[in-house]
N, C-alpha and C positions, 0 to 999 in steps of 0.2 A: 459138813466137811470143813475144816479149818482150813485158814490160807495161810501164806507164809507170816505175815505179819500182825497175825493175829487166832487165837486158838480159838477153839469150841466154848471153853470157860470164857474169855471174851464176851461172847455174843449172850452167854447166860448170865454173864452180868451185867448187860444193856439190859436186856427182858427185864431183870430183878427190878433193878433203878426205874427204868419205864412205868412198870406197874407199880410201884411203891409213890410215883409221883401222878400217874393221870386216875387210877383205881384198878381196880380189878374184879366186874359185875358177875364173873362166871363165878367167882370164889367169894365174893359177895366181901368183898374188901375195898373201904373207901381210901382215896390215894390222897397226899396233901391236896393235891390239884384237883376236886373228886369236881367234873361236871360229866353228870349222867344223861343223854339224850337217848329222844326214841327214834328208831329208822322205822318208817311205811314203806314195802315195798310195793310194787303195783302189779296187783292179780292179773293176769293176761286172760285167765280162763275165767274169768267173772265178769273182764269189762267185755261189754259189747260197742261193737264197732259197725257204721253202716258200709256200704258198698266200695268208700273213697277209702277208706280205714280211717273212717274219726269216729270218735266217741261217742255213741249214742247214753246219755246223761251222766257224762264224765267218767271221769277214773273210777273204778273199786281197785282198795289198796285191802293188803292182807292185815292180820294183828302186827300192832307194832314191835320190833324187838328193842332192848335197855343193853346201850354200851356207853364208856366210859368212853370221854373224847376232851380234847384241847379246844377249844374255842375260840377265835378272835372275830370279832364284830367291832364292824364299823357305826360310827354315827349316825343316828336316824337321821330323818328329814320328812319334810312333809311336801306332797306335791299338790298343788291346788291346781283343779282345773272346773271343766264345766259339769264335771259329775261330783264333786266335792273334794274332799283333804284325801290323801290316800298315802299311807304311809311308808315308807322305802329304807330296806337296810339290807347288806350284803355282810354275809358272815360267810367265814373260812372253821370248816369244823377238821378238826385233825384225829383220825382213828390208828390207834398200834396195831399193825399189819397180822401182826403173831395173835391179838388178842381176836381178831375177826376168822383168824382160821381155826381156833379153838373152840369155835360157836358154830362154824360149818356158814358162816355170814358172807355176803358178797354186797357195798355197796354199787351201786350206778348211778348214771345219769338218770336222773328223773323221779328216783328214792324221794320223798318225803321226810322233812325231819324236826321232831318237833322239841324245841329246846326255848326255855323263859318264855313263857304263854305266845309261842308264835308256831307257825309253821313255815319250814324254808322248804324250797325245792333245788333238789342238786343240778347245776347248769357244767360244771366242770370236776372230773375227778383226775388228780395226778398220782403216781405211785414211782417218783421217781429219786426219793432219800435213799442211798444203799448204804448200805455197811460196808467202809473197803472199796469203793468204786467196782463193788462185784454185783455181775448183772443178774447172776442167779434168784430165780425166785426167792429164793431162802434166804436171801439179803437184801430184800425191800423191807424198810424197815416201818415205814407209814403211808399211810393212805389219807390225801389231803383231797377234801372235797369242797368246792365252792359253791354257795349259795346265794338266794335269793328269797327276801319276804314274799311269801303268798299269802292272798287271804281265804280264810277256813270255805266260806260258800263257794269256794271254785271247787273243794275236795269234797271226799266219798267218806271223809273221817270224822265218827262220831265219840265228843266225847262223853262218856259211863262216869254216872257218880253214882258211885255204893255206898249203904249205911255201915 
């Protein structure tokens, strides 16, 4: 539904530009900007849980899904203590709203994501960019998710090397 200030053509030209700069995985189109990550979501009916609801031997996550995203990451560092070095980064992964409803995708809090030989775990998701100061769904226009470095032994995800 267009608004006053802006048409329907508008916003198909944001989409166009969007995807022409971060990629486009569903149409399998690389964008200038091409960083491709994978989201783990977490199987609910796989993981077991004992009597408190905690995890009896961690999460099981389902197959990963391939979406194009913005990335910003911060500076490693390293933190020493009495178990050894252990290493800390917080990344902001940025997903096109429109390109997640096209896939039938939802991320969350707690999504797995694995991007440059790491895995993050999402601790904060905001959906608050509009088009237009318009609250309607139809004009969120990205889905900004904040992370945190995990390390692989605390997860249920294995990686597959094929010939």
């Amino acid at each position: 539904m267009a608004q006053r200030f802006y048409s329907d053509l508008d916003l198909a030209t944001f989409d166009k530009f969007n995807r022409e700069l971060v990629g486009d995985v569903v149409n399998e189109k690389d964008g200038i900007i091409f960083q491709q990550v994978v989201v783990y979501k977490i199987s609910v009916k796989d993981t077991r849980t004992n009597i408190y609801g905690e995890t009896v031997g961690g999460k099981v996550f389902r197959a990963g899904v391939k979406v194009a995203a913005l990335v910003d990451s911060e500076d490693q560092t390293t933190n020493t203590d009495e178990f050894g070095p252990d290493r800390v980064q917080n990344v902001s992964f940025s997903f096109l709203r429109k390109t997640l409803r096209d896939i039938e995708f939802v991320v969350d809090v707690g999504d797995i994501v694995n991007w440059n030989e790491g895995f993050w775990e999402i601790t904060n998701k905001s959906e608050n960019q509009l088009v237009g100061g318009q609250t309607d769904a139809d004009y969120i226009h990205s889905v900004v998710c904040n992370a945190y470095l995990t390390r692989l032994s605390h997860l249920n995800i294995e990686r597959v090397r094929s010939i």
